[in-house]
C-alpha positions in Angstrom: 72.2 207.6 103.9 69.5 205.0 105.0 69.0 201.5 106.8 70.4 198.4 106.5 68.9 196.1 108.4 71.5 192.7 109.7 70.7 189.2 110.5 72.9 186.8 111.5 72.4 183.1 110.9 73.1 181.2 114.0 72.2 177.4 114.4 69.5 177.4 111.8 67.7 180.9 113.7 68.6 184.4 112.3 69.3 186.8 115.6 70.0 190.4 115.8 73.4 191.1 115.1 75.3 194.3 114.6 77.3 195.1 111.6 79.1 198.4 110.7 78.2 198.0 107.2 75.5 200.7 106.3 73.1 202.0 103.9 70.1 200.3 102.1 68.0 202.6 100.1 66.9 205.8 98.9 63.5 206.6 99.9 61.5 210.3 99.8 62.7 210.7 103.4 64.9 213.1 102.6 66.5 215.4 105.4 63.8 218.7 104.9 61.5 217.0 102.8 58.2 217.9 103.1 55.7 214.9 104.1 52.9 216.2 101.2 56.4 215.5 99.2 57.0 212.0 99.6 54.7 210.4 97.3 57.0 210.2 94.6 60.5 207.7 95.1 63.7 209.4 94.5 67.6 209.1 93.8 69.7 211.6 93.3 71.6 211.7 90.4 74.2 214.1 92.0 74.9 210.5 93.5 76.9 209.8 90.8 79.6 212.5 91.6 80.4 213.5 94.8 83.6 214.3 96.2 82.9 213.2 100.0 81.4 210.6 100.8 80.5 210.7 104.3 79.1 214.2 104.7 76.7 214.1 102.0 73.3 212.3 102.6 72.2 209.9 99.8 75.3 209.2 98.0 75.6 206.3 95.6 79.2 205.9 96.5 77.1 205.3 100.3 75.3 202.9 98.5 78.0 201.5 96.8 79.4 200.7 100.6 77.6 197.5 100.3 79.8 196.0 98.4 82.9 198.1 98.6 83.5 197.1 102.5 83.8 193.9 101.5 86.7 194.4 99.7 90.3 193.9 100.7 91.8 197.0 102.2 95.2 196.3 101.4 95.4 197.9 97.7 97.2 200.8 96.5 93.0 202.2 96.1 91.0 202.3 99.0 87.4 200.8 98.1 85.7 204.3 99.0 88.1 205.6 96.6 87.5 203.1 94.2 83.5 204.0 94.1 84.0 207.5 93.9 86.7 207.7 90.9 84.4 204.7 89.5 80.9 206.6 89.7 82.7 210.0 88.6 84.2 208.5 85.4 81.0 206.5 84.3 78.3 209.2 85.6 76.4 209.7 82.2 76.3 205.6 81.7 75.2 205.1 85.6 72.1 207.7 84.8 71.4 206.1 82.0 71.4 202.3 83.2 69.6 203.1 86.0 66.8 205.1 84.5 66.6 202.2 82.1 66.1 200.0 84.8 63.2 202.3 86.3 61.5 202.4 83.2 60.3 198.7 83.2 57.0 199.0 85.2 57.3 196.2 88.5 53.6 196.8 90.5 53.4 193.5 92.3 50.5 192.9 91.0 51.4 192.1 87.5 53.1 189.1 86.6 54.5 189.7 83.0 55.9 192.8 84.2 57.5 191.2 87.2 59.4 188.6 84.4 60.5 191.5 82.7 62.2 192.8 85.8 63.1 189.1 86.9 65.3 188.4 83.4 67.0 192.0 82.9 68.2 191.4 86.5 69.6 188.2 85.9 71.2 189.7 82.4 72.7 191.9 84.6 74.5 189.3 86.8 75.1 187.0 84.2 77.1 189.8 82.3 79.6 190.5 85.2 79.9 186.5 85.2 78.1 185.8 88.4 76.5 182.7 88.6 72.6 183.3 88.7 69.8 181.7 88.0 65.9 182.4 88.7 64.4 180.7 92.0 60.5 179.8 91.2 58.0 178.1 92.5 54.6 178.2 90.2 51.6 181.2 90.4 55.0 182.8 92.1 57.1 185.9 90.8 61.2 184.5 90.7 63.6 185.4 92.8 66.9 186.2 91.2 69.9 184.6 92.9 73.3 185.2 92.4 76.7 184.0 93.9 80.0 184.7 94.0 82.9 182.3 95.8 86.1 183.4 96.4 88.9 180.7 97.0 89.6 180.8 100.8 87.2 183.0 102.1 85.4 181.9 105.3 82.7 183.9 105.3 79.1 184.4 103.2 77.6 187.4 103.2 74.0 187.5 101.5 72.5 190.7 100.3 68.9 190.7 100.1 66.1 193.5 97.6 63.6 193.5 96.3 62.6 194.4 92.6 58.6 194.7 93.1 57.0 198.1 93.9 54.2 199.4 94.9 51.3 200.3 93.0 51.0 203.4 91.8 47.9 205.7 89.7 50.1 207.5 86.7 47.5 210.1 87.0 48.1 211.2 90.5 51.8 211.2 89.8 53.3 214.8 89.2 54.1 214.7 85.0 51.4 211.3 85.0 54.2 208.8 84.0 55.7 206.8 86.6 58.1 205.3 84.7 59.6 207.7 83.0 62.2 208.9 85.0 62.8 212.3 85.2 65.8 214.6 86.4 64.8 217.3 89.1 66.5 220.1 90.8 65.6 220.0 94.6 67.4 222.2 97.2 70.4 222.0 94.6 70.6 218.6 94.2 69.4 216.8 91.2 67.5 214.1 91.6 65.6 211.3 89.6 62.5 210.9 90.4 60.2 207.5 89.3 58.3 204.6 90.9 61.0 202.6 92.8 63.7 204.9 92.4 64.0 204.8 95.7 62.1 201.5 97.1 64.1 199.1 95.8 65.4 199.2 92.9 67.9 201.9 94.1 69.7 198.9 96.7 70.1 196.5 93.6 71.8 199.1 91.0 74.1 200.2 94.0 75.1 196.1 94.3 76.0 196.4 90.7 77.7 199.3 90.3 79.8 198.4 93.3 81.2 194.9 91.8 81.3 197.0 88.5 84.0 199.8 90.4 85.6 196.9 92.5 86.4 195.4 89.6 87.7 198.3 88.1 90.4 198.9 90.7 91.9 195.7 91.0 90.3 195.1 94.6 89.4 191.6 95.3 86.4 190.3 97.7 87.0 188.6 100.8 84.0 186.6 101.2 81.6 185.1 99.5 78.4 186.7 98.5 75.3 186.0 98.0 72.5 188.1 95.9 68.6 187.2 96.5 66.3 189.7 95.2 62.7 189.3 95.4 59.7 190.2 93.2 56.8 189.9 95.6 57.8 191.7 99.2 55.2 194.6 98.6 52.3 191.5 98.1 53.5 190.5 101.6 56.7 187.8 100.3 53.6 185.4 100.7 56.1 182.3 99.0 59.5 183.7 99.9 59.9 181.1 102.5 59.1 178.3 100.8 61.2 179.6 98.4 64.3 179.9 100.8 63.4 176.6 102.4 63.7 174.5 99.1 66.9 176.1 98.0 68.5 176.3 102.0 71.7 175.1 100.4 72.4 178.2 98.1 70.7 180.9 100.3 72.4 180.3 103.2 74.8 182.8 104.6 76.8 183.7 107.7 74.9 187.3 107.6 71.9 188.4 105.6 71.7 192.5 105.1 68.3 193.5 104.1 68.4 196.4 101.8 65.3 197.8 102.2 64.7 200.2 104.8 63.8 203.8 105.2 66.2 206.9 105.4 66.3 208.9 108.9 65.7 212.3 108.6 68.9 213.3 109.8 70.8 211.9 106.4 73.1 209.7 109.0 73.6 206.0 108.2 71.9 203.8 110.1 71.8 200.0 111.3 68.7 198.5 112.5 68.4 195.3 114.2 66.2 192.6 113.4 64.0 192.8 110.6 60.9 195.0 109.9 57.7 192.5 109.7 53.5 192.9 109.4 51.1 191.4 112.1 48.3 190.1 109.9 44.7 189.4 111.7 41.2 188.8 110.7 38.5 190.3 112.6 34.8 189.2 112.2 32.2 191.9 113.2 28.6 190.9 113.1 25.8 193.5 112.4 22.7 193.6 110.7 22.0 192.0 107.0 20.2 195.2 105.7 20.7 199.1 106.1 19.7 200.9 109.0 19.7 204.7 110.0 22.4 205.9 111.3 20.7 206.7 114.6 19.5 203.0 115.3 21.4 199.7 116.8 20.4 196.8 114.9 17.8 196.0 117.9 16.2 198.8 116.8 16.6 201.3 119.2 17.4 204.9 118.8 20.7 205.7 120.4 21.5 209.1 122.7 23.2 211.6 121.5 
């Protein structure tokens, strides 16, 4: 399993906060991977139809947990149960869907792709009847929201992703298309491997398929929820807050989860507090205007070596 990181919103600040709900995303840290292996994203297809799952690492049913332990647990199916019979039944169509999904190309740096991603995403809500709509500010890829109320419940639980990925050279991928998935067997497991299989696409399809199995079983929610999915976190999320400040009224949430985070090595779930950020600096280094051997300073001197 891997990461999920938890906020929790407490007079206007979000402080660390521990949740027992766990998992985010796949990424190629895979218990016994090799390091010279990881440049490809991953999710393994054998997700789909596990019988346990606990013991196995990487299970969508694990993924599926974000959802699921929402979920009342007075039914005559337990959510887990629920995912598993769910993802077992509808394995071929849960391949299929989310290799469709990988196959629309979402490098950050390209806008028309990022709508692409932005308005199949919001299909997807607005086909289970969620209320969604796109959050935008201009020169900005959307956010897709999404929310679902339940009468009575007095909690709101938002689940945050992000659709972007990382850029990627097709012709230093292994097969030189990146998104085109393509089923692998590795260490007995089979596995799809294309660009954001893993980081993050692999978080939202979980989301989905876990209202899709809840619904299935009968099992209602018992608190609100939230859905905010962004299309610029691997640029940095340079408008994400303003975006989240102009629309503080539908964002806001008792707890956030942050789905993106990186599988330990062990294949254990994990919970990490606080959010994973970058320090950003400029550094201004003054040298000469003009080329110079390697051997001299730009006073002109010969160095010792």
């Amino acid at each position: 399993m891997g990461s999920t990181t938890v906020l929790r919103r407490s007079t206007g600040r979000y402080q660390e906060s521990t949740n027992a709900v766990g998992f985010q995303r796949l990424s190629c840290d895979f218990p016994g991977t090799p390091l010279a292996d990881r440049e490809s994203d991953f999710l393994c297809e054998e997700d789909f139809v596990t019988s346990d799952l606990y013991s196995e690492p990487m299970k969508l049913p694990c993924l599926a947990a974000f959802l699921v332990c929402l979920a009342t647990a007075i039914a005559a199916q337990t959510p887990p149960e629920a995912a598993r019979e769910y993802t077992t039944a509808h394995r071929t169509e849960l391949v299929q869907a989310f290799s469709e999904l990988l196959s629309i190309p979402n490098v950050a740096a390209d806008p028309p792709d990022l709508k692409r991603n932005a308005d199949v995403l919001l299909e997807k809500l607005r086909k289970r009847g969620i209320d969604s709509r796109l959050l935008s500010l201009p020169g900005a890829p959307s956010v897709v929201f999404g929310q679902i109320d339940v009468p009575g419940a007095q909690h709101t639980i938002v689940f945050y992703a992000h659709y972007d990925g990382q850029p990627v050279t097709p012709s230093e991928w292994d097969g030189g298309s990146p998104f085109t998935p393509v089923v692998r067997e590795v260490n007995g497991e089979q596995r799809i491997y294309a660009r954001s299989a893993g980081d993050d696409k692999a978080a939202i399809f979980a989301q989905l398929t876990a209202l899709d199995a809840l619904k299935a079983a009968g099992i209602p929610l018992q608190s609100n929820l939230r859905f905010v999915w962004e299309g610029e976190e691997e640029a940095g999320s340079p408008h994400l807050e303003q975006i989240l400040n102009a629309n503080r009224g539908l964002v806001h949430g008792d707890v956030w989860l942050v789905c993106d985070g990186p599988v330990d090595q062990s294949g254990q779930q994990t919970v990490v507090f606080g959010a994973r950020g970058d320090a950003h600096l400029e550094i201004t280094v003054y040298g000469p205007h003009h080329g110079l051997h390697s051997a001299t300073t730009e006073t002109g001197r010969r160095t010792q070596r």
